[in-house]
C-alpha positions in Angstrom: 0.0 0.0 0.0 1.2 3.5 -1.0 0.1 6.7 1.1 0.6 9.7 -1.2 3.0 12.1 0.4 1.1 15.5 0.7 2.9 17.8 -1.0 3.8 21.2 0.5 2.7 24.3 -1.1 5.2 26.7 -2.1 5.1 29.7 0.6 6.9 32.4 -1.4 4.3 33.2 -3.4 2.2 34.2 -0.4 4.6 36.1 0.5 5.4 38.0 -2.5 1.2 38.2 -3.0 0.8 39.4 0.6 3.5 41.8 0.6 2.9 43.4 -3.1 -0.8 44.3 -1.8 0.8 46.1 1.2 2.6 48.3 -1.1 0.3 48.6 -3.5 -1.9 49.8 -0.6 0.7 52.4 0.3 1.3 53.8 -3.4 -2.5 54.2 -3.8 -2.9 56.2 -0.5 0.0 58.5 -1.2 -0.8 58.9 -5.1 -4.6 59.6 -3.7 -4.0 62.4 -0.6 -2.0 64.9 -2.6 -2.5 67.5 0.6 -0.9 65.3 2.9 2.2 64.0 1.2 5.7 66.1 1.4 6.4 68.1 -1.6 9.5 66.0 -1.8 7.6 62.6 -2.2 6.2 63.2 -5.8 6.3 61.2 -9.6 8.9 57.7 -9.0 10.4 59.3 -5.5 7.4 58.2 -3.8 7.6 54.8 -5.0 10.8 54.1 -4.3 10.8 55.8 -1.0 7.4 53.4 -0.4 9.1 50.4 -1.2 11.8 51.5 1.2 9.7 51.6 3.7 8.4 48.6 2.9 11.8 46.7 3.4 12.0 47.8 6.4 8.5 46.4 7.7 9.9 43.4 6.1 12.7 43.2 8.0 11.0 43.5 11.4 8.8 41.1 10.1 11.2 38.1 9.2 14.2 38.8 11.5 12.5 37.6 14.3 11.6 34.2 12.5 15.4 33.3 12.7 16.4 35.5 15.6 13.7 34.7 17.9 11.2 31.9 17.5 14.0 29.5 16.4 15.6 28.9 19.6 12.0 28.9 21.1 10.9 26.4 18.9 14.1 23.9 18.0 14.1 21.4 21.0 13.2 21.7 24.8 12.9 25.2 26.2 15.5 26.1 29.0 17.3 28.9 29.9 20.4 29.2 27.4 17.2 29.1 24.9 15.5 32.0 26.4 18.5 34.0 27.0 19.4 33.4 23.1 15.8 34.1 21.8 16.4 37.7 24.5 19.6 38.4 22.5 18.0 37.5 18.8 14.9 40.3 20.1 17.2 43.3 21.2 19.4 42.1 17.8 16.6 42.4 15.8 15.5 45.9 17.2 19.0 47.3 16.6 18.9 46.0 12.8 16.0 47.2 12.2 16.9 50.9 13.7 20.3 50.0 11.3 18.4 49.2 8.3 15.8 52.2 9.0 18.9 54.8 9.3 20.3 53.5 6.3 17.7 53.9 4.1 16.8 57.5 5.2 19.8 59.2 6.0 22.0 57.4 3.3 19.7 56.7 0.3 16.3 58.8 1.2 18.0 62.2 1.5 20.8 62.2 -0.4 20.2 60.4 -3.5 16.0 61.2 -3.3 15.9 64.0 -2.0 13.5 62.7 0.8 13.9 64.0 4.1 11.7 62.4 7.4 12.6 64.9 9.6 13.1 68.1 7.9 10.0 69.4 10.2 10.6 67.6 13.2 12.4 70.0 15.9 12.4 67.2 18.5 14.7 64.8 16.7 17.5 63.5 18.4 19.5 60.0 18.1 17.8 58.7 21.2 14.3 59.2 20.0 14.8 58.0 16.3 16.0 54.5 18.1 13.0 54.9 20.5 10.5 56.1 17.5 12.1 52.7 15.3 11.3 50.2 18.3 8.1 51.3 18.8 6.8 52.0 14.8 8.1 49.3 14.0 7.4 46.3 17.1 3.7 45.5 15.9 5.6 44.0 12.7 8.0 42.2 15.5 5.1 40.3 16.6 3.1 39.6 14.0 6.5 38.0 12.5 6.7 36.2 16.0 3.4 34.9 15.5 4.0 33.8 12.0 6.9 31.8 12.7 4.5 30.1 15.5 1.4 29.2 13.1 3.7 28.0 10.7 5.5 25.8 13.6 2.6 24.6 14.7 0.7 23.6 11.3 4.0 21.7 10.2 4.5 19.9 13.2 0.7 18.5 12.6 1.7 18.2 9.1 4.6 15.9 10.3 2.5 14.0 12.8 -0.3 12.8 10.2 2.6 12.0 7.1 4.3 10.0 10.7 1.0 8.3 11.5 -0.2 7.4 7.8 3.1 6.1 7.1 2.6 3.7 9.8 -0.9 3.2 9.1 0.6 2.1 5.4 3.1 -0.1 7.3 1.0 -1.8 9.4 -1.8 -2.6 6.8 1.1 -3.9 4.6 2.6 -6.0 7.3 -1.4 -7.5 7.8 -1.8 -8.2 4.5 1.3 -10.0 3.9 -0.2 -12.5 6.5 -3.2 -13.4 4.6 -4.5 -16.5 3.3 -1.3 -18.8 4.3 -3.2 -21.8 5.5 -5.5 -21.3 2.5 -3.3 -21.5 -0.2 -0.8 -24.4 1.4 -4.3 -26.5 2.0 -5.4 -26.3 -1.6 -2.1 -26.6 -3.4 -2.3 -30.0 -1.3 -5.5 -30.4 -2.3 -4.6 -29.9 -6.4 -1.8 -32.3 -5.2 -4.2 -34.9 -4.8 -6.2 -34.3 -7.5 -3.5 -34.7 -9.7 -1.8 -37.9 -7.9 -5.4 -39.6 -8.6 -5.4 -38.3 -11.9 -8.8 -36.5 -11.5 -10.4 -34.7 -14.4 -10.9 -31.9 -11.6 -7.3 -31.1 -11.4 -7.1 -29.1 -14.5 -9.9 -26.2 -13.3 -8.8 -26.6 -9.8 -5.2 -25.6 -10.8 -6.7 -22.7 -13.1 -9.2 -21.3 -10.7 -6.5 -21.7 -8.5 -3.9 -19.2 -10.9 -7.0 -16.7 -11.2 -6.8 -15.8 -7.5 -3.3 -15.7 -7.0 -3.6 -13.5 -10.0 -6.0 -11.2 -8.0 -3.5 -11.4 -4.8 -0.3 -10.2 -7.0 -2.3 -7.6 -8.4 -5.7 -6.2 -7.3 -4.9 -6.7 -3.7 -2.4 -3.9 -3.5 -4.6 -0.8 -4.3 -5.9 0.6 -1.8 -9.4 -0.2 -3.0 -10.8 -2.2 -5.9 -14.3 -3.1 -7.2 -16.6 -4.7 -5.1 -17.2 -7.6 -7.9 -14.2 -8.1 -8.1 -13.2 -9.4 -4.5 -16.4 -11.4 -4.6 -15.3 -13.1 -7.9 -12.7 -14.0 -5.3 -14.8 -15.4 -3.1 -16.5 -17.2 -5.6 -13.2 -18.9 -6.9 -12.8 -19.2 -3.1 -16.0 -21.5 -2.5 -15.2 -23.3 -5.9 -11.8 -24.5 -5.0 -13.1 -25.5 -1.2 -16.2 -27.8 -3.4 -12.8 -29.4 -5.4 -11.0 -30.1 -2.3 -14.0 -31.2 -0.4 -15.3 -33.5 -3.9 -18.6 -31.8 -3.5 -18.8 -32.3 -0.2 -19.6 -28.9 0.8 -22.6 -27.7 2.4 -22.8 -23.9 2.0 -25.8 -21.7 1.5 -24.5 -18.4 -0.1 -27.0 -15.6 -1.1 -26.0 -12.7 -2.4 -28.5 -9.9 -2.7 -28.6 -5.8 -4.1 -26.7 -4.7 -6.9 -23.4 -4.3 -8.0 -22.8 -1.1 -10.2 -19.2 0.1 -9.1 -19.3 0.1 -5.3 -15.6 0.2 -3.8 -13.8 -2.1 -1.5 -10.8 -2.7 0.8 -9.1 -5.9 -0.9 -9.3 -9.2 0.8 -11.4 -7.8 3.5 -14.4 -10.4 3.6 -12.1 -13.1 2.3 -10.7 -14.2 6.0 -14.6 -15.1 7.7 -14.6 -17.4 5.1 -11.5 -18.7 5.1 -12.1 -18.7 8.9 -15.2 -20.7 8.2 -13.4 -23.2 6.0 -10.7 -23.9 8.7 -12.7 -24.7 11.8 -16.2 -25.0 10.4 -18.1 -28.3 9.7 -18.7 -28.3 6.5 -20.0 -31.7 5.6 -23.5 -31.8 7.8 -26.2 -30.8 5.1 -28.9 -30.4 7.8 -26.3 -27.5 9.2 -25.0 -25.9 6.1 -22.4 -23.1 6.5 -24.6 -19.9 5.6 -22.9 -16.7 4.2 -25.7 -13.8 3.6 -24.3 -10.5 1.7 -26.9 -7.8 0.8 -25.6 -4.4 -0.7 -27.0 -1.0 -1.3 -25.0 1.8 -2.7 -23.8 2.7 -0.2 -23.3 -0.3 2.3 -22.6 -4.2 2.8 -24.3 -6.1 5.0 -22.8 -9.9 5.9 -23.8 -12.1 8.0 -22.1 -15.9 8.6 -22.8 -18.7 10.7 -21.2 -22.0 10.9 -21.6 -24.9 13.3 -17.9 -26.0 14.9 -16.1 -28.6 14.2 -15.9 -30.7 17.4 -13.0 -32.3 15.6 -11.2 -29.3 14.8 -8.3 -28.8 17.6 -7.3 -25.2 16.8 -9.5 -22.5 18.5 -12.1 -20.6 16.5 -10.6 -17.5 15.2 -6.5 -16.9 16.1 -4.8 -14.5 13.8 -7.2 -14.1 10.6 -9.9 -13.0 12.4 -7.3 -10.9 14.4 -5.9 -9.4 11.6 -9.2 -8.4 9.9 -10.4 -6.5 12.8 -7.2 -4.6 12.8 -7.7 -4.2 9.0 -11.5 -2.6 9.3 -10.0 -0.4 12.5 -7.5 1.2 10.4 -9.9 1.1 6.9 -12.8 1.6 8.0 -13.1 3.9 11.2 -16.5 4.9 12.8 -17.8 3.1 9.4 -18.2 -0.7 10.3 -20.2 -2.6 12.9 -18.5 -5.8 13.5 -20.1 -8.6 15.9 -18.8 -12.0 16.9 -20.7 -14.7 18.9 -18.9 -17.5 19.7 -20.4 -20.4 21.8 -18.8 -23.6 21.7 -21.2 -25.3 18.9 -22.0 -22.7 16.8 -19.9 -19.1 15.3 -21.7 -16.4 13.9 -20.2 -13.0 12.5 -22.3 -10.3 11.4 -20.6 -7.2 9.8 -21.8 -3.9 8.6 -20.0 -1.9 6.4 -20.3 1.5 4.7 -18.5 1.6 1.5 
C-alpha cells in the first residue's frame, strides 16, 4: 500500500502576493492624498521611498523568525534558549533601527531628496531608536506569531505524514499474513487431485492461478471493485467444493446490486477462510450460511457455521485478528463488527459502509 506524500505548497508566493498588496496599498494612498504627502515625495520618489519603507517592515517582520522563535521552537525550552531568543529580540530591534537609518539618511536624502525629519524639531538619536522600536514592534510580533502558526501547522503536518506512514506499514505487514493456511491446504488439495489423476485437477489448478492473479495484483490498491473481490470469493468456494469432492454444504445468497461500489481488498475473504478452517462443512442439515446484501452505499454480511468438534485449533486466532485490525485502520467509525462464539456454533455479522 502506498500513502501519497502531501505535497507542501510553495510559501513564497504568499509572500510576495501578501507583501505586493501592502505596497500597492501604500502607493494608492500616497498617489490619492496629494495634501498630505511632502512636496518631496512626488512622480517615482514616492515609489521608491514606499518600497523602502516597505523593506524595512519586512525586516522586522522576518528577523525575528530566525532570531527569535527558532531557539523557542528547536528542542526543549530552557534557559540558554531563552536567554538566546532575548539576545536574537534586542538584535533584531538594533537591525532594524540599522536598516531604517540606512535607508533614510544614506539613500532617502541624499540620492532622493526625501527628508523624514526636515520638520521635526524634537529629533534627536535617542528618539529616532526609540521612534524605530516602537513604529516598528507591531511588525516584530506579528512576524513572531507567523513563525508560530507556521511551527505549529507543520508539526501537525509531520504527525499525520508519521501516522499514515505507519498506518501504510501496518496494513502492509497484515496483509502479507493473509491466506497462508488457504493456499498451502489447496495446493495440497490440487496435489491430490493430480496424484489420482482426476479430471478436476485441470480447473482446480486454473481457478487456482486466477486468485493468485488477484493477490499479486488487485490486492495492493488501496481499494478495488466490489465484484471483483467477490469473484474472489466465488473462486474461493469453488476451490473448497474441489478439495471437499462436493462435499460442501454452504448456502451463499448474495443480494442488491453491484454497479461500481468500492472495497478494501481481501477484507471479507478471511470469515470465510475462517469458516473453511474450523467449520463443519460436511452436515447438510447445518450448512455453513454466508448472507451478503448491498445497497450503494453499504454491505451487510452475516455468517454462521456450526464447529467442528473435531477441529483442535480455537475458533478465530490471527485471521480474524488481523481483519479487525484491518477494518480499525480502513474503516473507522464506518463498520459494525459482531462475533458470537459459543462452543457449537460461530456467527459473525458485519456492517459496512462503502
Amino acid at each position: 500500500m502506498t500513502v501519497a506524500r502531501p505535497r507542501a505548497f510553495p510559501e513564497w508566493p504568499i509572500h510576495l502576493l501578501i507583501w505586493g498588496l501592502l505596497l500597492t496599498k501604500d502607493l494608492v494612498v500616497i498617489y490619492t492624498t496629494p495634501a498630505d504627502r511632502p512636496p518631496a515625495l512626488a512622480g517615482a520618489t514616492a515609489g521608491l521611498v514606499t518600497l523602502g519603507y516597505l523593506l524595512i517592515n519586512a525586516t522586522a517582520f522576518y528577523l525575528p523568525v530566525g532570531l527569535v522563535a527558532r531557539p523557542l521552537l528547536t528542542g526543549a525550552l530552557n534557559w540558554p534558549r531563552f536567554g538566546r531568543a532575548a539576545g536574537g529580540l534586542l538584535l533584531t530591534l538594533l537591525l532594524i533601527t540599522g536598516v531604517r537609518y540606512g535607508l533614510e539618511f544614506l539613500v532617502f536624502k541624499p540620492l532622493l531628496g526625501f527628508d523624514n525629519y526636515e520638520h521635526n524639531p524634537t529629533f534627536t538619536a535617542r528618539w529616532f531608536v526609540e521612534n524605530s522600536v516602537r513604529f516598528y514592534f507591531d511588525y516584530v510580533l506579528y512576524g513572531l506569531l507567523y513563525a508560530f502558526i507556521r511551527h505549529q501547522l507543520l508539526t501537525e503536518r509531520r504527525r499525520r505524514e508519521t501516522q499514515q506512514a505507519h498506518t501504510a506499514a501496518e496494513l502492509t505487514f497484515l496483509r502479507s499474513q493473509l491466506n497462508p493456511h488457504f493456499l498451502f491446504n489447496t495446493i495440497n488439495d490440487i496435489y491430490a487431485l493430480v496424484y489420482q489423476q482426476s479430471e478436476a485437477a485441470p480447473r482446480a489448478l486454473l481457478k487456482l492461478a486466477e486468485l493468485l492473479r488477484y493477490m499479486l495484483h488487485d490486492a495492493h490498491h488501496d481499494q478495488v471493485l466490489l465484484s471483483r473481490e467477490l469473484d474472489y470469493l466465488n473462486g474461493l468456494i469453488e476451490l473448497q467444493r474441489i478439495g471437499s469432492k462436493d462435499n460442501l454444504h454452504l448456502d451463499y445468497q448474495l443480494r442488491g446490486p453491484l454497479n461500481g461500489q468500492l472495497i478494501a481488498p481481501m477484507l471479507l475473504v478471511s470469515f470465510v477462510e475462517n469458516a473453511f478452517k474450523h467449520g463443519l462443512l460436511t452436515d447438510a442439515a447445518r450448512p455453513v450460511t454466508l448472507h451478503l446484501d448491498l445497497t450503494a452505499t453499504t454491505l451487510d454480511l452475516r455468517l454462521h457455521n456450526a464447529r467442528n468438534e473435531q477441529q483442535k485449533d480455537q475458533v478465530g486466532g490471527i485471521g480474524l485478528a488481523n481483519v479487525r485490525r484491518r477494518l480499525a485502520l480502513l474503516y473507522p467509525d464506518r463498520h459494525t463488527l459482531t462475533i458470537a462464539d459459543s462452543p457449537t456454533d460461530f456467527q459473525v455479522t458485519l456492517r459496512l459502509a462503502l
